[in-house]
Backbone as a chain_set.jsonl record, in Angstrom:
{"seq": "XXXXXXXXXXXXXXXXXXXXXXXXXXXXXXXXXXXXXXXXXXXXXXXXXXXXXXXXXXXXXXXXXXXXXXXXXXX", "coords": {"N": [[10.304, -73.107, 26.009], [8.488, -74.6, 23.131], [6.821, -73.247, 20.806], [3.26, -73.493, 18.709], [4.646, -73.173, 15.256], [7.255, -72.938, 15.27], [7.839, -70.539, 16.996], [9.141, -69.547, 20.012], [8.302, -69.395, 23.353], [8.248, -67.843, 27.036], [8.744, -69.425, 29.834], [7.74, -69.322, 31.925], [5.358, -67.939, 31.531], [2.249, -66.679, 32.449], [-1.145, -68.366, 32.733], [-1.493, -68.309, 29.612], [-0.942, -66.111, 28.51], [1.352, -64.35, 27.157], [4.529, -63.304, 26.061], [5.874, -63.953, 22.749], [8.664, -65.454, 20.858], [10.815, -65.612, 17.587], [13.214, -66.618, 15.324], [14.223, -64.978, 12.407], [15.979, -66.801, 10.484], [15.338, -69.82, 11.285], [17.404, -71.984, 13.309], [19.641, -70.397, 13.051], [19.774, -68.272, 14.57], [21.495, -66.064, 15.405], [21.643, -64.427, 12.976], [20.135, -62.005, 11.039], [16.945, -60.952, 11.816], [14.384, -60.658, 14.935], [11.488, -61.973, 15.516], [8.831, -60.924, 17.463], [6.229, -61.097, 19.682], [2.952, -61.1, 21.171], [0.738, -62.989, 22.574], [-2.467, -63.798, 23.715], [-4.649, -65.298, 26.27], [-7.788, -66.375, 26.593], [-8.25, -67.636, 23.848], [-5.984, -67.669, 22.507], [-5.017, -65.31, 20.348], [-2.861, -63.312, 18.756], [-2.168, -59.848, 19.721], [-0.344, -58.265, 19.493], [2.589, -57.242, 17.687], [6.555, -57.158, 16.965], [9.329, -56.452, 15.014], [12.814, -56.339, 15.828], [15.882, -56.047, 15.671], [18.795, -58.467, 15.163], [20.68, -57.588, 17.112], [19.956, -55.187, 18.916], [18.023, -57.179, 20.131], [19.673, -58.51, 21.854], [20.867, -56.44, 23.235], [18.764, -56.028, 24.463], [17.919, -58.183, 26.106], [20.423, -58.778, 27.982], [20.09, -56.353, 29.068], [17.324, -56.726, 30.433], [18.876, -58.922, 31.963], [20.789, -58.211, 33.636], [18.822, -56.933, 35.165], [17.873, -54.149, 35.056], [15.319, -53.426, 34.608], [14.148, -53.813, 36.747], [12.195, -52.125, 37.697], [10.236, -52.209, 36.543], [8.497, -53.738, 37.128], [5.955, -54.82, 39.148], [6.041, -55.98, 42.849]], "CA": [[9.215, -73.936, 25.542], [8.307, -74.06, 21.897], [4.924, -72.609, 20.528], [3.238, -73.996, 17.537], [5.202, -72.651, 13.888], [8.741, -72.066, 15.586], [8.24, -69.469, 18.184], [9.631, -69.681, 21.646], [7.54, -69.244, 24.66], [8.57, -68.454, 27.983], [8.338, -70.859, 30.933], [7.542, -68.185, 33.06], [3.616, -67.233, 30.803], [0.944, -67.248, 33.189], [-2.585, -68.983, 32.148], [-1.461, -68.233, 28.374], [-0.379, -64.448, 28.259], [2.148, -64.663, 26.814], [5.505, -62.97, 24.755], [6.914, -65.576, 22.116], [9.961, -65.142, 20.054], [11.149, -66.222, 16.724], [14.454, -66.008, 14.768], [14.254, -64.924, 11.072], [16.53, -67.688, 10.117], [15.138, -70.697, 12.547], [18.244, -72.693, 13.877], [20.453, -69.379, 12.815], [19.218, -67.014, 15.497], [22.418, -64.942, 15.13], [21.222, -63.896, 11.612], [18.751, -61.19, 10.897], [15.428, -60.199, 12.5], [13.728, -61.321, 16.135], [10.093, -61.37, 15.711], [8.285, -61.135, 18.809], [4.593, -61.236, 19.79], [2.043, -60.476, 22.382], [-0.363, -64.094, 22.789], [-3.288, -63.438, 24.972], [-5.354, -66.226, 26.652], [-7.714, -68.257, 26.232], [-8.266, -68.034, 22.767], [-4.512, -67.382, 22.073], [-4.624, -64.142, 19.563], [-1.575, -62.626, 18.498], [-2.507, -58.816, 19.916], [1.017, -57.145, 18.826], [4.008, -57.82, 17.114], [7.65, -56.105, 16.212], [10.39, -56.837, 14.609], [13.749, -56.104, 15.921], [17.371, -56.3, 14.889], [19.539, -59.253, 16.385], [21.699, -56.738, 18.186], [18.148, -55.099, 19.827], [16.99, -58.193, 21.155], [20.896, -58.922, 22.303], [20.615, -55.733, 24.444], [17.121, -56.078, 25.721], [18.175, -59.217, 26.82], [21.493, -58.262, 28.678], [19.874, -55.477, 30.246], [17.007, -57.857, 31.573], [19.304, -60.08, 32.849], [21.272, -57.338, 34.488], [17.853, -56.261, 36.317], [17.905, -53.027, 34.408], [14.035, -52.947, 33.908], [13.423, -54.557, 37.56], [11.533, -50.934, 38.422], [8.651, -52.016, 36.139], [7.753, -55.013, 37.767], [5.608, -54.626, 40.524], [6.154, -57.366, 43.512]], "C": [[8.908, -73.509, 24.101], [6.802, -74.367, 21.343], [5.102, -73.352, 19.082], [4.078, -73.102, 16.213], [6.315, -72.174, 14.523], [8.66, -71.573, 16.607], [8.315, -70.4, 19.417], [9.032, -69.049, 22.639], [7.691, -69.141, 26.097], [7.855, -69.296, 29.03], [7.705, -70.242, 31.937], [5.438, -67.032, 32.255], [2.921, -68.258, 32.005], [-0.18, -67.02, 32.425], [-3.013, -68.125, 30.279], [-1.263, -66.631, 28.042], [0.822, -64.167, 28.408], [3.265, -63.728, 26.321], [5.847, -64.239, 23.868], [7.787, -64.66, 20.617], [10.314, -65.701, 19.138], [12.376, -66.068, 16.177], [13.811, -65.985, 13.063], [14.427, -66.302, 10.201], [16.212, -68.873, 11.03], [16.453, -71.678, 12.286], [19.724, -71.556, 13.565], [20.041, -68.152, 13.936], [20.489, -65.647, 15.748], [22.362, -64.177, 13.811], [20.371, -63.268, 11.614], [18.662, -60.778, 12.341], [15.243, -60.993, 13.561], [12.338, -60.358, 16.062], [9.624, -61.666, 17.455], [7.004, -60.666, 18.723], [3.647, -61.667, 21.276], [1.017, -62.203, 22.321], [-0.94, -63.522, 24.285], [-3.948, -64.563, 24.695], [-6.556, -65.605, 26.447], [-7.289, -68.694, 24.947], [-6.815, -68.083, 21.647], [-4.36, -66.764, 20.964], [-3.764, -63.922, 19.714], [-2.261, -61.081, 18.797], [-1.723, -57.758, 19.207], [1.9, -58.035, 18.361], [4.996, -56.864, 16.864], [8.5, -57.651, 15.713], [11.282, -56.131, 14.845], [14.669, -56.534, 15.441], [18.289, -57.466, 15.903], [20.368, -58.388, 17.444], [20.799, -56.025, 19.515], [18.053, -55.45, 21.134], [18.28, -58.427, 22.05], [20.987, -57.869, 23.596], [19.637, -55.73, 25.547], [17.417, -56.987, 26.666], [19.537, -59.011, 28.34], [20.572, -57.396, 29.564], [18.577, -55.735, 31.024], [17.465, -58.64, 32.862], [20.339, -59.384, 34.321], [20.467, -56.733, 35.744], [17.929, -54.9, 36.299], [16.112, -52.378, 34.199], [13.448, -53.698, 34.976], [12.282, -53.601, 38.143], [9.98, -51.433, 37.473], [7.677, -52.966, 36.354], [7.066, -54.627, 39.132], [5.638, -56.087, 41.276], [4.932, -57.805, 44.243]], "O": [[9.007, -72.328, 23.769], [6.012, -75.307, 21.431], [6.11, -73.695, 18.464], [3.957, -71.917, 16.523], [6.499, -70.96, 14.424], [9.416, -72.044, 17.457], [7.808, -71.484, 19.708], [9.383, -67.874, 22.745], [7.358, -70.16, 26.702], [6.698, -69.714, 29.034], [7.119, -70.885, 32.807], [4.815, -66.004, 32.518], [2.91, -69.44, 32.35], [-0.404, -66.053, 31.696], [-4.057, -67.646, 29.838], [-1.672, -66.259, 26.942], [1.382, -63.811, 29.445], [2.541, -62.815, 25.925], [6.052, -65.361, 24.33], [7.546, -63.74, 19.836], [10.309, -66.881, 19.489], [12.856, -65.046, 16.667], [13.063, -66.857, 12.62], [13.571, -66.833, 9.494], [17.153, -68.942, 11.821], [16.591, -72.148, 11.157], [20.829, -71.991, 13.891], [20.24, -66.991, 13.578], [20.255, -64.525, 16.198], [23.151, -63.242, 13.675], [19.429, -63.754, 12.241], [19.367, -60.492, 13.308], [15.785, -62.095, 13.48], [12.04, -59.181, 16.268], [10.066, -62.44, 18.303], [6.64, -59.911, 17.821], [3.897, -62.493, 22.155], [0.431, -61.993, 21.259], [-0.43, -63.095, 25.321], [-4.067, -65.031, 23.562], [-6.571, -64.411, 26.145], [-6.471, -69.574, 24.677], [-6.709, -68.41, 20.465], [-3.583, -67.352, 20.21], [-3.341, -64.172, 20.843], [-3.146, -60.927, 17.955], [-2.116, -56.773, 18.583], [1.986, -59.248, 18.55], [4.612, -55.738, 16.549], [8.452, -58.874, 15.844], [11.145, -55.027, 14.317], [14.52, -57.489, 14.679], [18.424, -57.342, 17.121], [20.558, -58.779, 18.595], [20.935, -56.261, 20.715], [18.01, -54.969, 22.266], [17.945, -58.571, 23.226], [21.142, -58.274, 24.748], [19.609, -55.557, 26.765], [17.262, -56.779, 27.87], [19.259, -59.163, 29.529], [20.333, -57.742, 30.721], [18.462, -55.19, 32.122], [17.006, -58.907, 33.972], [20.533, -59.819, 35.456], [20.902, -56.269, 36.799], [18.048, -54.316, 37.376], [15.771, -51.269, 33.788], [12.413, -54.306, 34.705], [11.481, -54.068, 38.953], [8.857, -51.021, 37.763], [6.508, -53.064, 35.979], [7.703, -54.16, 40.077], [5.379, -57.137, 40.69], [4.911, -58.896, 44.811]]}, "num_chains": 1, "name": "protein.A"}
């Protein structure tokens, strides 16, 4: 889902608490930097932010999807 100014939002934010994701380069997302950012409901503040390296976010992601970081989820 896409947030106002670019960023990417997942589909999966409950009642607006949020992560959202940007690429440096928008429609280049293999280039550069991945900003990322904390949105908290209602009033939708930005709380935090980083900036990582495409390679980073390339791991974080992988080792998400792998279920590498399923211990910090509580069910």
């Amino acid at each position: 889902m896409t947030a106002p100014g670019g960023w990417r939002r997942s589909s999966y934010c409950a009642a607006g608490d949020c992560i959202e994701v940007k690429a440096t380069v928008p429609g280049y997302p293999e280039i550069g930097l991945v900003h990322l950012r904390r949105v908290v409901a209602p009033d939708g503040l930005v709380w935090d932010s980083m900036v990582v390296s495409r390679p980073e976010f390339d791991a974080f992601l992988a080792a998400a999807k792998a279920g590498e970081s399923g211990d910090l989820v509580t069910p």
